[in-house]
C-alpha positions as CSV (number, residue, x, y, z in Angstrom):
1,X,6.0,-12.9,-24.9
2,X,7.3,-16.1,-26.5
3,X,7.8,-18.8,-24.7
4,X,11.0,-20.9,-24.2
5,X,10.8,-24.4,-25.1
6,X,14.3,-24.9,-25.1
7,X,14.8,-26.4,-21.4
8,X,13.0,-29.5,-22.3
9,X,15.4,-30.4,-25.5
10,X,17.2,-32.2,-22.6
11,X,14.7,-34.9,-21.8
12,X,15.4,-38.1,-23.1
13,X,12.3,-40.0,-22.9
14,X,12.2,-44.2,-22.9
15,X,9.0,-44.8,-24.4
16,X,8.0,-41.6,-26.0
17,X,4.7,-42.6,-27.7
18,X,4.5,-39.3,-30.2
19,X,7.1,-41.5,-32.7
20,X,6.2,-41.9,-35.7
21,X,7.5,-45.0,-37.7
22,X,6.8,-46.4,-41.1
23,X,3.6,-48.0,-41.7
24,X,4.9,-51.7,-42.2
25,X,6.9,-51.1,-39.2
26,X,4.4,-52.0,-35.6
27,X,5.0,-49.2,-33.5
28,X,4.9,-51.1,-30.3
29,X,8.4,-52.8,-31.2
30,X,9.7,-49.9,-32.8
31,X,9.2,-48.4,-29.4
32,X,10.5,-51.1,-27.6
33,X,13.2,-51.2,-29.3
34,X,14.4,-47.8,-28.8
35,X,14.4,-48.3,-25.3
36,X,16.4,-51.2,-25.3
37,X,19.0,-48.7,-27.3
38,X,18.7,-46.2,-25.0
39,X,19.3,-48.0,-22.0
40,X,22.2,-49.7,-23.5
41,X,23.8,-46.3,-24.6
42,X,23.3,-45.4,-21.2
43,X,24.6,-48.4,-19.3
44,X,27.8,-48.4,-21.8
45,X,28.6,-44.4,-21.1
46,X,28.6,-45.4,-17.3
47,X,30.6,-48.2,-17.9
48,X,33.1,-46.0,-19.7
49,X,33.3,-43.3,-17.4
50,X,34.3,-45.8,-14.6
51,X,36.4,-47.4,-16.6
52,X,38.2,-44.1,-17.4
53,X,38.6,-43.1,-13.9
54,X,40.0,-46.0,-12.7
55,X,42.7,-45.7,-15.9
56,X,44.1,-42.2,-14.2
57,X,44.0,-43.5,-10.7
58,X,46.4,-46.4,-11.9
59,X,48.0,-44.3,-14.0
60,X,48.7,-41.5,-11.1
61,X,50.2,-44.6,-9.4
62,X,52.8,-44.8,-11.9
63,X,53.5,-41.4,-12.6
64,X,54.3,-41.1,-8.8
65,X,56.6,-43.8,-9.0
66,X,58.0,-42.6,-12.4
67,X,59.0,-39.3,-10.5
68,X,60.5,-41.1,-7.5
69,X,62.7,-42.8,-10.5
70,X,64.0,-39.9,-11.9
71,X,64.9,-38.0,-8.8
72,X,66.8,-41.6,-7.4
73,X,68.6,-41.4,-10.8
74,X,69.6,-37.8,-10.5
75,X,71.0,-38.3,-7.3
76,X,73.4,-40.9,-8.3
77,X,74.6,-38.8,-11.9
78,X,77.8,-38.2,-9.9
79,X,79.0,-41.3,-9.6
80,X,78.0,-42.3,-13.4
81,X,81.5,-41.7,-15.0
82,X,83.1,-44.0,-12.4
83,X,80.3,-46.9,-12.0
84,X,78.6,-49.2,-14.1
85,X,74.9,-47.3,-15.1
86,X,72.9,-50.5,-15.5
87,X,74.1,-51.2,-11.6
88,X,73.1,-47.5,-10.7
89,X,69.8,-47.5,-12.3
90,X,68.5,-51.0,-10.7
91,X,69.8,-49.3,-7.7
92,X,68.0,-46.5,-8.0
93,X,64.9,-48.8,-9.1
94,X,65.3,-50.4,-5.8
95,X,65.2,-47.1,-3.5
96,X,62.4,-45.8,-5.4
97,X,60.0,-48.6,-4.7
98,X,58.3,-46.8,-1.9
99,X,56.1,-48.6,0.5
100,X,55.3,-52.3,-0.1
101,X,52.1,-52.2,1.4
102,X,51.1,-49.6,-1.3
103,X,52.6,-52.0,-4.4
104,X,49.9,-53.1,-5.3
105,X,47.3,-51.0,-6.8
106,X,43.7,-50.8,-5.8
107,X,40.9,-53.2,-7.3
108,X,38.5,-52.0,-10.4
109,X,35.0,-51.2,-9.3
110,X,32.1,-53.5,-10.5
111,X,31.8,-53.8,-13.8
112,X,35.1,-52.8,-15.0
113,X,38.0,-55.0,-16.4
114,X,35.3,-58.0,-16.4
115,X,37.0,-59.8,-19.2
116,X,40.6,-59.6,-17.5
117,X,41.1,-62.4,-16.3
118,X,44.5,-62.0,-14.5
119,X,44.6,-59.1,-11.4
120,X,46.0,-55.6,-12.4
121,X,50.1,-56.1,-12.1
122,X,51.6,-54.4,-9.2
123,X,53.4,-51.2,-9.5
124,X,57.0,-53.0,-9.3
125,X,56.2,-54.7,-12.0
126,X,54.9,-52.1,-13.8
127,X,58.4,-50.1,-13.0
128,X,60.6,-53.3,-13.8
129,X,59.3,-53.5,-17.2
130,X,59.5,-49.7,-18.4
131,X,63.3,-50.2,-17.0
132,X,63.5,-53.0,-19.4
133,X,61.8,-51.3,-22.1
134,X,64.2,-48.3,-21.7
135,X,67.6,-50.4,-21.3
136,X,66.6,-52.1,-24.7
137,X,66.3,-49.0,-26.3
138,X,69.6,-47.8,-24.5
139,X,71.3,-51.2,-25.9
140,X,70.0,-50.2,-29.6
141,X,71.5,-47.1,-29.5
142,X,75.3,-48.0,-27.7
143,X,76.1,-44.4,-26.9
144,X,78.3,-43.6,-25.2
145,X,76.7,-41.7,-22.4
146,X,74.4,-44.6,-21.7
147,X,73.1,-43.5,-17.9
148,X,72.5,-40.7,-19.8
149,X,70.4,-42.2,-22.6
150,X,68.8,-44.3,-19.3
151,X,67.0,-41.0,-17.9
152,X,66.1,-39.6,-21.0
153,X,64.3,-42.8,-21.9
154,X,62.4,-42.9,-18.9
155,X,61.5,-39.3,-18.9
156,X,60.4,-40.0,-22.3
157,X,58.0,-42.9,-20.6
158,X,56.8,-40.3,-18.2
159,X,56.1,-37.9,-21.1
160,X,54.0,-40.4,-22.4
161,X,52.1,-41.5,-19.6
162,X,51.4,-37.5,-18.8
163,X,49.9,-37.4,-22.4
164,X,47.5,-40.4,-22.1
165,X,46.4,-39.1,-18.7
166,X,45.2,-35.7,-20.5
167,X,43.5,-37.6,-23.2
168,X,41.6,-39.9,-20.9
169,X,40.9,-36.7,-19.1
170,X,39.7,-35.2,-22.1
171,X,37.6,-38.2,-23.3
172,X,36.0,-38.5,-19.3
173,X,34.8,-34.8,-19.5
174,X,33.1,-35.3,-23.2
175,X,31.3,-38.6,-21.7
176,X,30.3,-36.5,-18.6
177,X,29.2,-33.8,-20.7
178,X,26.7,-36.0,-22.4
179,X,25.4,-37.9,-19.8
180,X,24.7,-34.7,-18.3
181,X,23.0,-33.3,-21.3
182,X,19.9,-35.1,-20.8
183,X,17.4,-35.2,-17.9
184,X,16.6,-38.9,-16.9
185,X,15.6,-40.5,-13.8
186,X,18.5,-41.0,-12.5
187,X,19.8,-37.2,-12.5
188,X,16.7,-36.4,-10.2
189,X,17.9,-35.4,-6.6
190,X,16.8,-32.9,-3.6
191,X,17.9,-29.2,-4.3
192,X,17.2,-28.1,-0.3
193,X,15.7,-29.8,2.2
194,X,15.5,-28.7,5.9
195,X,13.8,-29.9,9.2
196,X,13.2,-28.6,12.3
197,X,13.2,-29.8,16.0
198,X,11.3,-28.5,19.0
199,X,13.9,-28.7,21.5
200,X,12.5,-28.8,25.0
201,X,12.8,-25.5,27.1
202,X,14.6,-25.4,30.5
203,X,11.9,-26.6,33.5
204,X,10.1,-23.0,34.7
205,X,9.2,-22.4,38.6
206,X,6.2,-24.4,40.3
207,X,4.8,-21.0,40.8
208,X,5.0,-20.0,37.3
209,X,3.5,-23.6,36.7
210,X,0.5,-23.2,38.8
211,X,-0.2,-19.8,37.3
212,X,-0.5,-21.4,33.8
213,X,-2.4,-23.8,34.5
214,X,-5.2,-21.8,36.3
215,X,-5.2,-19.6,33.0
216,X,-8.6,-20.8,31.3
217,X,-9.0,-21.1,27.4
218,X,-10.8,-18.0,26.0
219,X,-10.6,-19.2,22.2
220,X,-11.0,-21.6,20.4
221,X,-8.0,-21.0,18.0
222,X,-5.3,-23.3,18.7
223,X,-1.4,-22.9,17.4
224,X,-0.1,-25.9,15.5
225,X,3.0,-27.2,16.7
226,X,3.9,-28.0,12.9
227,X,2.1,-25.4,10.7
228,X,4.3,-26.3,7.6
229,X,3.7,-29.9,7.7
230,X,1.5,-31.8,4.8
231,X,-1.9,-32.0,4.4
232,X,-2.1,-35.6,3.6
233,X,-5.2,-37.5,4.9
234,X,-5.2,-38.6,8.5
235,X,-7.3,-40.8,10.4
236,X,-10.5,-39.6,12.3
237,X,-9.8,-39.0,15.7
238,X,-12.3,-41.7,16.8
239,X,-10.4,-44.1,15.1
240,X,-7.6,-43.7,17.6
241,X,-9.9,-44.3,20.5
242,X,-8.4,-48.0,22.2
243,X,-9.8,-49.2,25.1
244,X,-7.2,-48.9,28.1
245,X,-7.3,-51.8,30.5
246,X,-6.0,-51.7,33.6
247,X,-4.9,-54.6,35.4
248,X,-3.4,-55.6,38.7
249,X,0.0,-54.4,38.9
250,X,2.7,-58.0,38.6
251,X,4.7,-58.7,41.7
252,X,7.7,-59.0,39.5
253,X,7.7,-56.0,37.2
254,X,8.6,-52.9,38.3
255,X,6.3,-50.0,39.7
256,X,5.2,-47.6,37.3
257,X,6.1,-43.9,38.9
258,X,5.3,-40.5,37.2
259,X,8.0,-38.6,36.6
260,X,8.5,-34.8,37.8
261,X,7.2,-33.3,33.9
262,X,4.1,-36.4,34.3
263,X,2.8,-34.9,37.9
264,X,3.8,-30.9,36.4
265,X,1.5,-32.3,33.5
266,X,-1.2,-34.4,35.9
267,X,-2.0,-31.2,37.6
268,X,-3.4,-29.1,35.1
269,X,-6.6,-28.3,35.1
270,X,-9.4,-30.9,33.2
271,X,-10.1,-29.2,29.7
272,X,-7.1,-26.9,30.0
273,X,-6.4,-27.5,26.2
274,X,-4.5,-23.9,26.0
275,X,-2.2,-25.0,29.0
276,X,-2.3,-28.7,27.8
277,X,-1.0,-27.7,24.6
278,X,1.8,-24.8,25.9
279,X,2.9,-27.6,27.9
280,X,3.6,-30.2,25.6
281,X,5.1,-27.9,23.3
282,X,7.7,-26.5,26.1
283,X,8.5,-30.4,26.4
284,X,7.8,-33.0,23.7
285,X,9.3,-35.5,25.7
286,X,6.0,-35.8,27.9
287,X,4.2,-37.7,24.7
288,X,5.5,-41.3,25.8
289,X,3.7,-44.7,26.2
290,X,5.9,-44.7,29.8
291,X,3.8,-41.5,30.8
292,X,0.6,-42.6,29.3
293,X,0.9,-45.7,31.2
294,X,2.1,-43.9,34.4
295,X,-1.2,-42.1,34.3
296,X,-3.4,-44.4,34.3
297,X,-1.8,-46.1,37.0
298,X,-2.1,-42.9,38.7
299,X,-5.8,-42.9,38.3
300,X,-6.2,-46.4,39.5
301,X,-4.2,-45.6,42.6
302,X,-5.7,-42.6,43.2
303,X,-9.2,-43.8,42.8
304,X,-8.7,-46.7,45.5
305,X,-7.8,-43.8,48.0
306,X,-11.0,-42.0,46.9
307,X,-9.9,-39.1,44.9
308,X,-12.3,-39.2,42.2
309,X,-11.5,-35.9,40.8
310,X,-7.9,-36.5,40.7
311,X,-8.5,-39.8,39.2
312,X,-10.7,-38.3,36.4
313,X,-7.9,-35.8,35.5
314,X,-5.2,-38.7,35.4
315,X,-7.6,-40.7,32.9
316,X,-8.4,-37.4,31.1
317,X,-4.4,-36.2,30.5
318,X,-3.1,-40.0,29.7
319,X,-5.7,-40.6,27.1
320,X,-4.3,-37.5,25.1
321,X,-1.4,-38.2,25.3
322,X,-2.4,-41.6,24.0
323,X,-4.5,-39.7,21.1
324,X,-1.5,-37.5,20.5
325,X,0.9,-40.5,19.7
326,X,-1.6,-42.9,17.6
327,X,-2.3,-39.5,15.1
328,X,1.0,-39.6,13.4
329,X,3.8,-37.0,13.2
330,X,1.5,-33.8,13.2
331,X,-0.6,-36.1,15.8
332,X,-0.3,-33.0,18.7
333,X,-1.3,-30.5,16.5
334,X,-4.0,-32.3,14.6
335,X,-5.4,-33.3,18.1
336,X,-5.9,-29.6,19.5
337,X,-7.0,-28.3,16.4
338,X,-10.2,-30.8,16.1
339,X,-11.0,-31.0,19.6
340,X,-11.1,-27.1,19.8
341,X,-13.1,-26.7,17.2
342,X,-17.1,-25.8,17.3
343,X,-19.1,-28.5,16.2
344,X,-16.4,-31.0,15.6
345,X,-17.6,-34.2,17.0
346,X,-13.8,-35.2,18.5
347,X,-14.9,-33.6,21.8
348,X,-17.7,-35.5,22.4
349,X,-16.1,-38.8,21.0
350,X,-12.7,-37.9,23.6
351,X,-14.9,-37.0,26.3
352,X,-16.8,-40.4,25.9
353,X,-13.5,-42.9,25.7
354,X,-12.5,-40.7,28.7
355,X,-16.2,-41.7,30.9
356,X,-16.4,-45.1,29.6
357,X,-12.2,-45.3,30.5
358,X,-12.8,-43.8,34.3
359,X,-15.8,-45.8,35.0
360,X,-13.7,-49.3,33.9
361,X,-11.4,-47.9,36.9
362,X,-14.1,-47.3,39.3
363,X,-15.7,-50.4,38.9
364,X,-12.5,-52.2,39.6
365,X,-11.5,-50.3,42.3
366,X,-14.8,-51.3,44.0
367,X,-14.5,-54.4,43.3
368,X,-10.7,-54.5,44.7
369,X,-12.4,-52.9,48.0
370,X,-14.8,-55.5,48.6
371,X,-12.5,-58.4,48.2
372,X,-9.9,-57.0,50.5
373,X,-12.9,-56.5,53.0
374,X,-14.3,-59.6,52.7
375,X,-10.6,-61.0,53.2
376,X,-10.4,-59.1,56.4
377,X,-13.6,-60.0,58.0
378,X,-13.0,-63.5,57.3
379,X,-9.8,-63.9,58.4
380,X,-8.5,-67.5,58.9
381,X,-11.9,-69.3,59.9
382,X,-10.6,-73.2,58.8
383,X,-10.6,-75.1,61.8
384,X,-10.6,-79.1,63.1
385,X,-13.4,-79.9,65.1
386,X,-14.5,-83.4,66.6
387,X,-17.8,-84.8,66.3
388,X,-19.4,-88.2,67.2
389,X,-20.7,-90.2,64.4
390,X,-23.9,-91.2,66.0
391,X,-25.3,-88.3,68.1
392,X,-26.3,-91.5,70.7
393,X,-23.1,-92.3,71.1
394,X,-20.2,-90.9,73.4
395,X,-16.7,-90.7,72.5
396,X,-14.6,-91.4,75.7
397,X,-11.3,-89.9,76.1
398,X,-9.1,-92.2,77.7
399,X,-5.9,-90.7,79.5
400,X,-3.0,-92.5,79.9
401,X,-1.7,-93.0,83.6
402,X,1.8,-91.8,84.1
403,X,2.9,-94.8,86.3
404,X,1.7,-97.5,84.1
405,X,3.9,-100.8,83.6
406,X,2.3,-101.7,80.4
407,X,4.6,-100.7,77.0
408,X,1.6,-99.5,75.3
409,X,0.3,-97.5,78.2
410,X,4.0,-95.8,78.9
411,X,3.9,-94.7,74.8
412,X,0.2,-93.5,74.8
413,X,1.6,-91.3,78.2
414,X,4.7,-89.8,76.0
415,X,2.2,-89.0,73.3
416,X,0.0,-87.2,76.0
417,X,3.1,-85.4,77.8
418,X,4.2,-84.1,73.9
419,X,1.2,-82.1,73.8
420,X,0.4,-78.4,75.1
421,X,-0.3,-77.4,78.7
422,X,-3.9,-76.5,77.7
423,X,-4.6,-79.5,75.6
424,X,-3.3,-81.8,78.6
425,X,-5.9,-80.2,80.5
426,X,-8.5,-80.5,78.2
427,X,-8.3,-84.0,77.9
428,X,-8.0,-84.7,81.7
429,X,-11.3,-82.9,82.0
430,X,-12.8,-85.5,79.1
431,X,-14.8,-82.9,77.7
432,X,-15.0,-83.2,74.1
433,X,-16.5,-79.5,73.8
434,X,-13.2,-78.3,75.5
435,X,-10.6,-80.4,73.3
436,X,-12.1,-78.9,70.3
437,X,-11.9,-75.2,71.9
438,X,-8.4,-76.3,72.0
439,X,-8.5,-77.8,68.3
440,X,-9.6,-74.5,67.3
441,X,-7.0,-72.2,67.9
442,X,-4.4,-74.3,66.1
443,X,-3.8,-74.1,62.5
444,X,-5.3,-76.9,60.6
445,X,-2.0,-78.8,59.4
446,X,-1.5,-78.5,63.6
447,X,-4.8,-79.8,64.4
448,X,-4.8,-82.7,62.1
449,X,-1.6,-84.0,63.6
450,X,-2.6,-83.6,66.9
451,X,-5.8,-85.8,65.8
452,X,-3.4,-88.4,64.7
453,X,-1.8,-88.9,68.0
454,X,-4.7,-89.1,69.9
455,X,-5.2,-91.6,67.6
456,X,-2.4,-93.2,67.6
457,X,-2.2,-93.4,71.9
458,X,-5.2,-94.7,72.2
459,X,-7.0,-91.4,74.0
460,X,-10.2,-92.1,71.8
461,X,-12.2,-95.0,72.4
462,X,-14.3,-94.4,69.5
463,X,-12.0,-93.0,67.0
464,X,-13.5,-94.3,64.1
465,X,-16.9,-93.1,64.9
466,X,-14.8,-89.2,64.5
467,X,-15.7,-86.8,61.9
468,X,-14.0,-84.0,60.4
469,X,-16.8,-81.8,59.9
470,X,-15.0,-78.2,58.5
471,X,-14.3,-80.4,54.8
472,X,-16.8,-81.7,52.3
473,X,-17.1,-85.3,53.4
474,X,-17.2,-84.5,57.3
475,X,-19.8,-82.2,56.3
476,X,-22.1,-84.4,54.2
477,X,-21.7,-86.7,56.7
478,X,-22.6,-84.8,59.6
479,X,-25.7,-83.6,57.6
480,X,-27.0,-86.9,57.0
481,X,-26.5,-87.8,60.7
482,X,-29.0,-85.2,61.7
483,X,-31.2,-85.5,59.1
484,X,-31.3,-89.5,60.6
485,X,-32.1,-88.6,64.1
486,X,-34.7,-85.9,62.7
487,X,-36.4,-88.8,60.9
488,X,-36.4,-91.1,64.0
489,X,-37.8,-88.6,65.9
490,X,-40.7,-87.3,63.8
491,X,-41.2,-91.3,63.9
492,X,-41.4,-91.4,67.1
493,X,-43.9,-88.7,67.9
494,X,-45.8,-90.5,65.0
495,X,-46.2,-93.4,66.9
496,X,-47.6,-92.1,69.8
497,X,-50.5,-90.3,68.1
498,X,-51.4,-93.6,66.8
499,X,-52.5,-95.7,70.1
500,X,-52.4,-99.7,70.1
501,X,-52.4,-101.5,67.5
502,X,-56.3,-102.5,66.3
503,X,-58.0,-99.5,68.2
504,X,-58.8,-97.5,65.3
505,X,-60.2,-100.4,63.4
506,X,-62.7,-101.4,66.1
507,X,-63.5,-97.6,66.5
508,X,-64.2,-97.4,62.7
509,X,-66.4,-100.6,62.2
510,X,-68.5,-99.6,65.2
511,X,-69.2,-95.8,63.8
512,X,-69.7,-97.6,60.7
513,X,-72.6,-100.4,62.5
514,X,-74.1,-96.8,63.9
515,X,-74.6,-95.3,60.6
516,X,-76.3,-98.6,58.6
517,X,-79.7,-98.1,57.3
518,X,-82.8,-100.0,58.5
519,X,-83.6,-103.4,57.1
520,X,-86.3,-103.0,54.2
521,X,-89.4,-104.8,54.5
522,X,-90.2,-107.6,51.6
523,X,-93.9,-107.0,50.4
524,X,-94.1,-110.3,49.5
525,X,-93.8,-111.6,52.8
526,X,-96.2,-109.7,54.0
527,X,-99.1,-110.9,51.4
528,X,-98.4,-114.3,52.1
């Protein structure tokens, strides 16, 4: 069977590199230069063609307004033999004019008319001058049936105008013909195309729900939710793995609630991929940051109540959907399909970001426990307690007497009468050990005014020689104090084991007259 070669007589190629020039001519320019021509023949035809078109569409103008000048004419033949024609005809002119809005015709596209400098001429003006064209001609010819002569020579004009718009018709479809008789770039455009949407299926009973989802996976073949879609390279799925953090929620934002397809979806059972999959499928709408997020909250939330299993599932379901959305279009499909296959290694790389994921949670949540505890067992333990400076020294209170004629004394006693019932009666008693039992179930900015008038009336004789003992300083302090009178008292012990003064040194120089060796005998004495 021979074979057609015929279809590709319409390619026009640029830069065809089987030319063959002369041998003095370099083929590279020659080349060039063809292009350049071709290009140029093919930017002129365009030019033409829009140039054309935009020729009739003025031209249609006129012819409608040509027609609209006949008929006005026609209608006023009667009154021809009794009225002056050149008045009839400028009337007719005048009520053929149509709409002024419309006068003026539309502007020439880009490229077109770039040398005319002056706008196109509206169509009045276009009608005013073929009515002076024909009344010259009518003036030439001084017949005597001149509003006569007046719609033959317009009809004449229209006759003319009908003519050029057929040859500029002709001349469009002879450059249209050619550009269409080669195949460029330009020409190259979809023959069919077609998509299709997964619409989401009404929401089915709980009960038909629950019986899904207890429906376990008995193969491992897994139907794509976009079979026809391309097989262009896609990332690994361990690549889509991202580490989910989850943080304290912000006072200001909003909670983050699952919504009634999120807790259908969060119940399904862990590894459910069958169920996980008809799910998704039945409503596309569930693959969403919001209900990834949602999730995960859901797992934190449910993991500080202790639902460990539930939490797991939460972690388990959001980081899919997660997986689903960072794979791309065909990300559902492509998900299911790897980590339902035998020996693919996206299982174990899921099932890891899903541990590591829920033990990030537990960890936290423990965490969150023992602070709150802590917290709670503490409580509000701050308190203002007064302590002597010296431990030998006693801090007098000093109560002011109520019928005192001194000025001092009367303010001191208004200071005293200010405070509470119990405080009154803990300074009465001048016990220091049951004013700051007193101090101590008042709040700290409480307790340190309270200090302040005591101060100020006078009720401590030794106020300088008071410590604040629950802050850094009074602590230091109070710690150095003891550390003094723990000193002075190891002295004093010290001291006593010592006896008077000089004891041991006598004791000492008679054990040491006990212990001298006898005086040695000189031999030379002896001889002499």
């Amino acid at each position: 069977m021979p074979v057609d070669y015929s279809k590709w007589d319409s390619l026009e190629l640029s830069d065809d590199s089987d030319i063959e020039v002369h041998p003095n001519v370099d083929k590279r320019s020659f080349i060039r230069a063809k292009q350049n021509q071709i290009h140029q023949q093919r930017f002129e035809r365009k030019r033409e063609i829009e140039t054309l078109k935009y020729e009739r569409i003025i031209n249609d103008g006129l012819l409608e307004r040509i027609n609209g000048l006949l008929d006005a004419l026609e209608k006023h033949r009667a009154e021809a033999e009794h009225k002056n024609p050149d008045e009839l005809v400028f009337q007719a002119l005048i009520e053929s004019a149509g709409d002024p809005a419309k006068d003026e015709p539309p502007k020439p596209p880009a490229g077109v008319y770039t040398q005319q400098k002056e706008p196109q001429p509206r169509y009045s003006k276009m009608m005013g001058s073929l009515v002076d064209q024909v009344k010259k001609e009518v003036d030439e010819a001084k017949s005597p049936h001149r509003f006569a002569d007046y719609v033959n020579g317009v009809r004449g004009h229209l006759s003319k105008v009908q003519n050029l718009q057929q040859e500029l018709l002709q001349k469009l479809a002879e450059l249209e013909r050619e550009e269409k008789s080669k195949i460029t770039s330009e020409s190259i455009h979809d023959g069919f195309n077609t998509s299709h949407i997964s619409k989401p299926k009404p929401a089915k009973s709980s009960a038909t729900s629950a019986s899904r989802s207890t429906r376990q996976s008995s193969s491992t073949t897994v139907e794509l939710l976009n079979p026809t879609a391309g097989t262009g390279q896609v990332a690994d799925i361990g690549s889509a793995s991202q580490s989910a953090k989850v943080e304290d929620d912000d006072e200001d934002a909003a909670p983050v609630e699952l919504t009634a397809e999120a807790q259908e979806f969060s119940r399904i059972g862990l590894h459910d991929y069958r169920t996980l999959l008809s799910f998704i499928s039945e409503h596309p709408a569930i693959v969403s940051e919001a209900n990834q997020d949602a999730l995960l909250v859901e797992a934190f939330r449910a993991q500080m109540a202790g639902k460990e299993a539930r939490a797991r599932t939460c972690v388990h379901h959001g980081l899919l959907l997660q997986y689903c959305r960072q794979l791309g279009p065909d990300g559902v499909g492509l998900f299911f399909k790897r980590v339902t296959t035998k020996g693919h290694n996206a299982q174990q790389v899921f099932d890891k970001d899903v541990g590591e994921t829920y033990q990030r949670i537990k960890t936290r949540a423990v965490e969150l426990k023992k602070e709150e505890e802590e917290r709670e067992a503490q409580g509000d333990v701050e308190q203002i307690q007064l302590h002597a400076v010296d431990p030998g020294t006693e801090i007098r209170i000093n109560v002011p007497q109520p019928n005192s004629t001194e000025e001092v004394e009367q303010e001191a006693r208004k200071i005293f009468e200010s405070f509470s019932p119990d405080l009154q009666r803990a300074l009465e008693s001048g016990s220091l050990d049951k004013v700051n039992v007193v101090l101590g179930k008042m709040s700290v900015p409480e307790a340190e005014d309270v200090v302040q008038k005591l101060g100020d009336g006078g009720m401590l004789s030794l106020l300088e020689g008071v410590i604040d003992a629950t802050n850094e300083e009074g602590q230091q302090r109070l710690k150095e104090l003891e550390e003094e009178e723990r000193l002075r008292k190891l002295q004093e012990q010290g001291d006593e084991d010592m006896g008077e003064p000089g004891e041991e040194v006598e004791t000492v120089l008679q054990e040491q007259h006990q212990t001298q060796p006898a005086p040695v005998r000189n031999i030379v004495d002896e001889v002499d």
